[in-house]
N, C-alpha and C positions, 0 to 999 in steps of 0.2 A: 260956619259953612264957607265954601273957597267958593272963585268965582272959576267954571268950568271953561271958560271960556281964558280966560288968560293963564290957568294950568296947562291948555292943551298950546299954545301958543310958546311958554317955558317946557317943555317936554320936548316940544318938534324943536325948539333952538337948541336945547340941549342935546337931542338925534343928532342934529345938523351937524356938531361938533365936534360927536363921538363917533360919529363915521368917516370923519379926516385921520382917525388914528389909523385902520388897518392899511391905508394909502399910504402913509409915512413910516410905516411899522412892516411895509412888504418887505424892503430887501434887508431886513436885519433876520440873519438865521441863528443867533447864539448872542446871549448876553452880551460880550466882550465888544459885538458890533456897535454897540455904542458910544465905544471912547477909539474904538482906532481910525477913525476917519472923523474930519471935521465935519462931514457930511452925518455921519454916523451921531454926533456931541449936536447937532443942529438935529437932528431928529427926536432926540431924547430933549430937548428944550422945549418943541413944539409939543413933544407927547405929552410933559410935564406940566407944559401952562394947560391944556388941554384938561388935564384931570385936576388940578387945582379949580380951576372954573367949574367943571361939571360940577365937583364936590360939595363948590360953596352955593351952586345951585339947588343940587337934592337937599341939602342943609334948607334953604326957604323953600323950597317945597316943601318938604316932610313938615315946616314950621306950618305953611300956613293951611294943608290938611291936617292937622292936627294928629299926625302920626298914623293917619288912617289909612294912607293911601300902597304904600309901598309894602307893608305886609302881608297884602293880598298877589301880592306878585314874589313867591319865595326863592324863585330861582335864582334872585340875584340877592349878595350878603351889602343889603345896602348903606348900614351901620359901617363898613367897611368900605365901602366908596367912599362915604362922607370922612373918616377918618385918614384915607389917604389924600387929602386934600391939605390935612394940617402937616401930615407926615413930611411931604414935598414942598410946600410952603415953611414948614422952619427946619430941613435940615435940607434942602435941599443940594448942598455940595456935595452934600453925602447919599446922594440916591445909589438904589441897590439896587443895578443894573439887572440881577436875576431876577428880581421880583419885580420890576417893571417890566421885563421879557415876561415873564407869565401871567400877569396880568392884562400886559396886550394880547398875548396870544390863547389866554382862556378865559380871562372874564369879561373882556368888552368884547366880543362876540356874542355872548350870551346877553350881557346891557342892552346892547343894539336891539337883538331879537323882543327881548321885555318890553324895552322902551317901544317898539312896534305894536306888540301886542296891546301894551297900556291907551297906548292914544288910540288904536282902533275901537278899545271897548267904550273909551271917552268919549269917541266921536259917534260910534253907534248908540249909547246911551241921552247925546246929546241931539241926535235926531225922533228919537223916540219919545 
């Protein structure tokens, strides 16, 4: 069994994290926004370390619930978060700016809202 108390405390850090993306990800409107400005190549570095971290997070999460936890939350492919972690972490010169385009712009909106709802029913189970 996990200790509830320090899952909802990795949950909310990892929140914390994952809501600096759509701040950093506002004024990119098309893939290519990320290599024609320095500004643009500096944003795709922060997005980058961003989901490397999260990834290697959900990785000890999902480890130390014992796979239990995130299955119950299907909206998001989290097998696929965890794995874009390694993706970006060993090829990372070679990130593919359109699938990081759509991944910020459709799956960490969806993360965000999960990861909300998750630690709400954490935190409501953890009062009751």
């Amino acid at each position: 069994m996990y200790d509830r108390e320090l899952l909802i405390e990795k949950l909310q850090t990892l929140l914390a994290a994952l809501r600096r993306i759509p701040r950093r990800f506002a004024s990119i409107t098309e893939p290519s926004d990320f290599y024609l400005t320095e500004d643009g190549e500096d944003k795709l570095d922060a997005i980058c370390m961003i989901l490397i971290a999260a990834g290697e997070e959900l990785k000890n999460i999902d480890r130390k619930t014992e796979g239990k936890l995130f299955p119950q939350y299907p909206a998001v492919r989290w097998r696929g978060a965890m794995g874009m972690r390694d993706v970006l972490a060993h090829t990372y010169f070679h990130v593919d700016a359109e699938q990081l385009f759509n991944i910020c712009k459709n799956d960490i909106p969806t993360m965000i809202a999960t990861l909300e709802t998750m630690l709400g029913d954490l935190q409501q189970a953890e009062r009751n």
